[in-house]
N, CA, C and O atoms as a MOPAC input file, in Angstrom:
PM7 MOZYME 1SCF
protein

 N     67.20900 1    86.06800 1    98.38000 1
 C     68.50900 1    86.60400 1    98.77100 1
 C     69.47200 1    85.43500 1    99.00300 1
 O     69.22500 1    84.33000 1    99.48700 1
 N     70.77200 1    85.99800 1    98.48800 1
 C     71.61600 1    84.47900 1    98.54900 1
 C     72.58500 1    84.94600 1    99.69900 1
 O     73.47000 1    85.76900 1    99.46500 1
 N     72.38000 1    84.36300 1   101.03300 1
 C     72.89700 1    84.52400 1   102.07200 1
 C     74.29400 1    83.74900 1   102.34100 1
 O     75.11200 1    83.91100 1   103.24600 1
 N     74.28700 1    82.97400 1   101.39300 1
 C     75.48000 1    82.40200 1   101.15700 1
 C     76.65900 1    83.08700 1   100.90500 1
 O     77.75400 1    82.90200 1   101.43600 1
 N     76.31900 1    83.97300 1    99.97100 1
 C     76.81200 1    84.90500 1    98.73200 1
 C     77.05700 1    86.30400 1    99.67300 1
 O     78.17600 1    86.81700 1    99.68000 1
 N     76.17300 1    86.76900 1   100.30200 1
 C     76.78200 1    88.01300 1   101.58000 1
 C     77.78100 1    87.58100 1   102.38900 1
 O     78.80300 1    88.23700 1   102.59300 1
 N     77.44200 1    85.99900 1   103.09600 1
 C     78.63000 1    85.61300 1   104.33800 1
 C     80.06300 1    85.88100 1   103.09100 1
 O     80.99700 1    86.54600 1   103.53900 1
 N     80.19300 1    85.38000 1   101.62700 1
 C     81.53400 1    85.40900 1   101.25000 1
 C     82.41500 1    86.78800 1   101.10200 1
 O     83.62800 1    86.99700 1   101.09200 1
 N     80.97400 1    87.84300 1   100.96700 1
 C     81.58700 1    88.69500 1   100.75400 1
 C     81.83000 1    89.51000 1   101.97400 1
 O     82.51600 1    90.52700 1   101.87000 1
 N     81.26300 1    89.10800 1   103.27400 1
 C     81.33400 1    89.95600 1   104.41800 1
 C     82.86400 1    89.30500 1   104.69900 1
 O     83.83100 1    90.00200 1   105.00800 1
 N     82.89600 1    88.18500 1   104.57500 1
 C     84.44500 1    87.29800 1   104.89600 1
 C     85.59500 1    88.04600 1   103.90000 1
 O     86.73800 1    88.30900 1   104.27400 1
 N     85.03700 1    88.33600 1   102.52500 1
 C     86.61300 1    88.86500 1   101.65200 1
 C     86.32500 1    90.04900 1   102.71900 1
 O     87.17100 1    90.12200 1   103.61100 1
 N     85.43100 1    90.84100 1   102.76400 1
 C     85.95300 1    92.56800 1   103.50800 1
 C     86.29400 1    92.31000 1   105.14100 1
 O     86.82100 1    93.23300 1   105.76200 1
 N     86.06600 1    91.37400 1   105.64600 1
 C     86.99300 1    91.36300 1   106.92000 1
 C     88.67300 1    90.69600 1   106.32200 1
 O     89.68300 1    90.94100 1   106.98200 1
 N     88.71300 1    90.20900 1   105.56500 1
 C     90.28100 1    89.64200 1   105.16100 1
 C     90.91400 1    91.33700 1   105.11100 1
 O     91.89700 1    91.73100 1   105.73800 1
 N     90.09500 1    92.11900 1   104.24000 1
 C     90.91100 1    93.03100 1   103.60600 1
 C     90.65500 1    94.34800 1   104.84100 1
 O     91.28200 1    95.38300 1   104.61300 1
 N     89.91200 1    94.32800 1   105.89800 1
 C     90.33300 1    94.80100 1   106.90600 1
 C     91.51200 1    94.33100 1   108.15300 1
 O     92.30500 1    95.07300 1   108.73200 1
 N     91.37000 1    93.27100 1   108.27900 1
 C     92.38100 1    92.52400 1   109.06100 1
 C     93.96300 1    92.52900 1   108.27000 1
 O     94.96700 1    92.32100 1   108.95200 1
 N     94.06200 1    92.78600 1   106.78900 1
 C     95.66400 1    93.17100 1   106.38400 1
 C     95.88200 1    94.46800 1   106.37700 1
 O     97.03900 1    94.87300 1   106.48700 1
 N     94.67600 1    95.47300 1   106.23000 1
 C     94.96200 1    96.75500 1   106.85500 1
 C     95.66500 1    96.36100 1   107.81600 1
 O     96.89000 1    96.44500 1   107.71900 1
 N     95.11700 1    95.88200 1   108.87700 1
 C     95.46300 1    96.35900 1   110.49500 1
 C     97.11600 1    95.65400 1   110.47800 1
 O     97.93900 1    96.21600 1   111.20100 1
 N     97.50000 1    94.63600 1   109.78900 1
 C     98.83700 1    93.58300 1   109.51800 1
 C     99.45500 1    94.34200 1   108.73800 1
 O    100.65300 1    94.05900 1   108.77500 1
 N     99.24400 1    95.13800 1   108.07100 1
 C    100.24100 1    95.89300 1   107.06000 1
 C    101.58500 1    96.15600 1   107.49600 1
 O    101.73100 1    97.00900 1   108.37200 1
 N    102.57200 1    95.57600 1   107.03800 1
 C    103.71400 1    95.35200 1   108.03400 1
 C    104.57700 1    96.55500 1   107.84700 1
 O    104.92500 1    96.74100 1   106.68100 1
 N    105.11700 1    97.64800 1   108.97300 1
 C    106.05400 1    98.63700 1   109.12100 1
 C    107.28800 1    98.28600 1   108.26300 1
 O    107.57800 1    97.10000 1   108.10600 1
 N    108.18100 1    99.46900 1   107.58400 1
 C    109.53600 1    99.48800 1   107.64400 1
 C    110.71200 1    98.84900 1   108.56300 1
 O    111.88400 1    98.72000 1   108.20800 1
 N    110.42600 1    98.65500 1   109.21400 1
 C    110.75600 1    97.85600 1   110.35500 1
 C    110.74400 1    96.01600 1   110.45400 1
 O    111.25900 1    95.37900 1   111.37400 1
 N    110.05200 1    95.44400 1   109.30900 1
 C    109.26300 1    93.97100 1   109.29800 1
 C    110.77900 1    93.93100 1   108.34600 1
 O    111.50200 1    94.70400 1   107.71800 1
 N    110.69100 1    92.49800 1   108.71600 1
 C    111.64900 1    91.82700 1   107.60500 1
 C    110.91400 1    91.60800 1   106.09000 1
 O    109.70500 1    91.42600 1   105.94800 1
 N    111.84400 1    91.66200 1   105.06100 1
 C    111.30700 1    91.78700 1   103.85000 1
 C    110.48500 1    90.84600 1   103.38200 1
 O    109.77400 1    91.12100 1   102.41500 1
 N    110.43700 1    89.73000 1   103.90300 1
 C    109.35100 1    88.54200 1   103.50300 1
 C    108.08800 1    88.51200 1   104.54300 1
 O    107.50200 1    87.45600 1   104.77700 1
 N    107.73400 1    89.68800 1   105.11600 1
 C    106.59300 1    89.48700 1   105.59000 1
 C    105.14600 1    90.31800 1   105.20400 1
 O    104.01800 1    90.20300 1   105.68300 1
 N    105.79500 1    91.39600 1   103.89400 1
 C    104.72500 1    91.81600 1   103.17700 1
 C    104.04200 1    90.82200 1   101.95900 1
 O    102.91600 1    91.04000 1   101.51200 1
 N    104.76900 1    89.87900 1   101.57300 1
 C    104.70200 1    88.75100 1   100.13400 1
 C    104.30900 1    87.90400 1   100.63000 1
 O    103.68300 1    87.13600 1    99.90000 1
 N    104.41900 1    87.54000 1   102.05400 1
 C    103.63800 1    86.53400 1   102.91000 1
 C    102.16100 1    86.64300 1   103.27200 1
 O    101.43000 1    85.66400 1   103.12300 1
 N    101.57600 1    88.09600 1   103.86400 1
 C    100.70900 1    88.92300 1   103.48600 1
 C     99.57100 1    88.65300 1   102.69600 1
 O     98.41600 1    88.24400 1   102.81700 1
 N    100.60900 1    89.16800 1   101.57600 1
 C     99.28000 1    89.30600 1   100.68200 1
 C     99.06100 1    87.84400 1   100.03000 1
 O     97.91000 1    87.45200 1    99.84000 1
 N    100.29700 1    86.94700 1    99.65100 1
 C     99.71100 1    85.82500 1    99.21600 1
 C     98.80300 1    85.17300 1   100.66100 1
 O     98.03300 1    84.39600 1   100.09700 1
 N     98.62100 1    85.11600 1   101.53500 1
 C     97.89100 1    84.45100 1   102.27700 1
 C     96.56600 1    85.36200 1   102.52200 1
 O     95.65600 1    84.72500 1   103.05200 1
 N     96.29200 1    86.65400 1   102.25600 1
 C     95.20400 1    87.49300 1   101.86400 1
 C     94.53400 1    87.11500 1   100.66400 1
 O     93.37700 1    86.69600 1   100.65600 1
 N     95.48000 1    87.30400 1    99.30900 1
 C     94.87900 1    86.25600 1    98.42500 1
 C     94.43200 1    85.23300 1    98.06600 1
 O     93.48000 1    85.09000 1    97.29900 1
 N     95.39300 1    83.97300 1    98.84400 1
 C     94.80100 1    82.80400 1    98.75200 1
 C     93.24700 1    82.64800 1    99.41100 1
 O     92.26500 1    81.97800 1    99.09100 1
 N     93.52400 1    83.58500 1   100.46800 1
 C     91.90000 1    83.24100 1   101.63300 1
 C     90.67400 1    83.80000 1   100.87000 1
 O     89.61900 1    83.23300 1   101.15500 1
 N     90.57100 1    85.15700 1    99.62800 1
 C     89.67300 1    85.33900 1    98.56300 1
 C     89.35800 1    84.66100 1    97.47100 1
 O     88.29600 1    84.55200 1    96.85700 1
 N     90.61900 1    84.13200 1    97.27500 1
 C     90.79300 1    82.73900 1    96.35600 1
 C     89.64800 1    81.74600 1    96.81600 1
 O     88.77900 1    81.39500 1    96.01700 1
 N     89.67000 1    81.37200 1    97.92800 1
 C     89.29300 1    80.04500 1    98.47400 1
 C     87.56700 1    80.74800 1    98.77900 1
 O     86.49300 1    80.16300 1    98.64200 1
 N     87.80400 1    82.06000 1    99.18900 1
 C     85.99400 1    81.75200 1    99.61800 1
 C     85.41400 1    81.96900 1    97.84500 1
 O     84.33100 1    81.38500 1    97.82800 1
 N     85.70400 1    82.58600 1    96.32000 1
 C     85.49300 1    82.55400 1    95.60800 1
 C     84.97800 1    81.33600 1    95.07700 1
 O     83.86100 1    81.18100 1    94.58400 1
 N     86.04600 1    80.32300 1    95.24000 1
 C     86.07100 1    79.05000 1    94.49000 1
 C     84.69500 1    77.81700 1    95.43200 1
 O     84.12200 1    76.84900 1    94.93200 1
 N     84.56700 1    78.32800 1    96.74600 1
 C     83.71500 1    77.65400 1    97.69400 1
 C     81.85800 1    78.25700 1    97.07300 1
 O     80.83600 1    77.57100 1    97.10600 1
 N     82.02500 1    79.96900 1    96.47800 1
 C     81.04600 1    80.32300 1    95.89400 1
 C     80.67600 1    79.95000 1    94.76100 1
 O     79.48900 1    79.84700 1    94.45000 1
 N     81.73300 1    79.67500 1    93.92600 1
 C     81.04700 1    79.24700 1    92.59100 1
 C     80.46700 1    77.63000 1    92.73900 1
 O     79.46300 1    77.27300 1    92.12200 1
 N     81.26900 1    76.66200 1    93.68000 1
 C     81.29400 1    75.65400 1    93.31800 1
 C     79.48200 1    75.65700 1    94.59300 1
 O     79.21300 1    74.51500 1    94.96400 1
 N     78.67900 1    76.54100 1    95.01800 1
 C     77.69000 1    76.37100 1    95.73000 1
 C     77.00700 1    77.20900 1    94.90800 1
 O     75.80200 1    77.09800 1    95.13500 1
 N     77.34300 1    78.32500 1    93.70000 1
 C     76.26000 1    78.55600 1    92.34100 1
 C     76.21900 1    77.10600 1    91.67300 1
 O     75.09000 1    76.84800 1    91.25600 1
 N     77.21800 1    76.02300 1    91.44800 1
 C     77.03500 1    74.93200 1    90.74800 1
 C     76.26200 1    74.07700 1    91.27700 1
 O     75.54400 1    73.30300 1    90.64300 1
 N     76.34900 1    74.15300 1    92.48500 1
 C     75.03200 1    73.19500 1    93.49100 1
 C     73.53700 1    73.17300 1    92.91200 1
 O     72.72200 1    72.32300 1    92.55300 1
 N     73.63500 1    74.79900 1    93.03400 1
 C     72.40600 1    75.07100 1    93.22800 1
 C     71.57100 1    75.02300 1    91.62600 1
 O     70.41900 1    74.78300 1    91.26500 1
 N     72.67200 1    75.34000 1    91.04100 1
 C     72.41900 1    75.51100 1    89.40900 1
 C     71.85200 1    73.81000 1    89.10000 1
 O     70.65200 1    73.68400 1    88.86100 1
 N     72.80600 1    72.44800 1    89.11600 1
 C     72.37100 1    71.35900 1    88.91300 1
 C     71.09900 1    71.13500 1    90.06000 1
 O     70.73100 1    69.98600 1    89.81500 1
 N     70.23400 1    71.66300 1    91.20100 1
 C     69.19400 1    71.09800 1    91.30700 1
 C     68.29300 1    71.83200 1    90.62700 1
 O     67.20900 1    71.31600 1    90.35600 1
 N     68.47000 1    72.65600 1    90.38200 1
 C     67.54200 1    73.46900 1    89.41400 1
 C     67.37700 1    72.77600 1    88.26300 1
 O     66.29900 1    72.69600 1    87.67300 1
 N     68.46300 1    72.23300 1    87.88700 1
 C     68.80800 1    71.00100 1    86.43900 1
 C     67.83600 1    70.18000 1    86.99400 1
 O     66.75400 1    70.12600 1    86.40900 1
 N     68.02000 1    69.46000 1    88.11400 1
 C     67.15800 1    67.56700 1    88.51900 1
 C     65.82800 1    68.18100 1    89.13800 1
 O     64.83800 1    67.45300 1    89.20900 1
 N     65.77700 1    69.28900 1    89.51700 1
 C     64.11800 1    69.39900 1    89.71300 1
 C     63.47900 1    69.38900 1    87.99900 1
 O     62.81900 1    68.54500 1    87.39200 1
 N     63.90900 1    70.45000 1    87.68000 1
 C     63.36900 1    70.52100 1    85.79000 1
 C     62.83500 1    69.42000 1    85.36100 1
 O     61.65900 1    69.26200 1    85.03400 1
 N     64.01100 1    68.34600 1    85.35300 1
 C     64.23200 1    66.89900 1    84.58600 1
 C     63.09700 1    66.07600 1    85.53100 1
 O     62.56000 1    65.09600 1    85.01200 1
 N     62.80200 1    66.37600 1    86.61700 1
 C     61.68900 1    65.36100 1    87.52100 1
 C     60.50000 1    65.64400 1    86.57300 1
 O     59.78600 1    64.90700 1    85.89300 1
 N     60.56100 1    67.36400 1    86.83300 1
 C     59.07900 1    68.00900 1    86.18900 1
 C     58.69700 1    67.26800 1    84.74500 1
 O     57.58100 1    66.97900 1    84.31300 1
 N     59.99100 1    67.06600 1    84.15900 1
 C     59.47800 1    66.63000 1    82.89600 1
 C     59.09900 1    65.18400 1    82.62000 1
 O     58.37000 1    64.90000 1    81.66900 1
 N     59.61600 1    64.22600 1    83.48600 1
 C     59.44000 1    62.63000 1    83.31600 1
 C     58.01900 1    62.44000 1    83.84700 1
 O     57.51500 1    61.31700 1    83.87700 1

């Protein structure tokens, strides 16, 4: 089990509960829904890019164990 891989996704579904709860009223000035979501996005952005680049981790020791096995 890649426990890594649950914390990112338990983190995107609290982002996207926590802009539920921020979802800004009729009442908000107009730049605080575009503020929102780009900073909702960027924060899925970022745990995405933190996941792939820890599938690439894991992928190259899988590479240098192989390459031990074989020398």
């Amino acid at each position: 089990m890649d426990w890594k891989g649950i914390g990112y996704l338990t983190s995107i579904a609290s982002v996207v509960f926590l802009g539920a709860v921020a979802w800004p009223g009729p009442e908000e000035p107009d730049w605080v829904l575009p503020a929102l979501i780009a900073g909702m996005v960027l924060s899925i952005l970022g745990m995405g890019f933190r996941y792939m680049s820890h599938l690439q981790e894991r992928r190259e020791i899988r590479e240098a164990k192989a390459e031990a096995r074989r020398s």
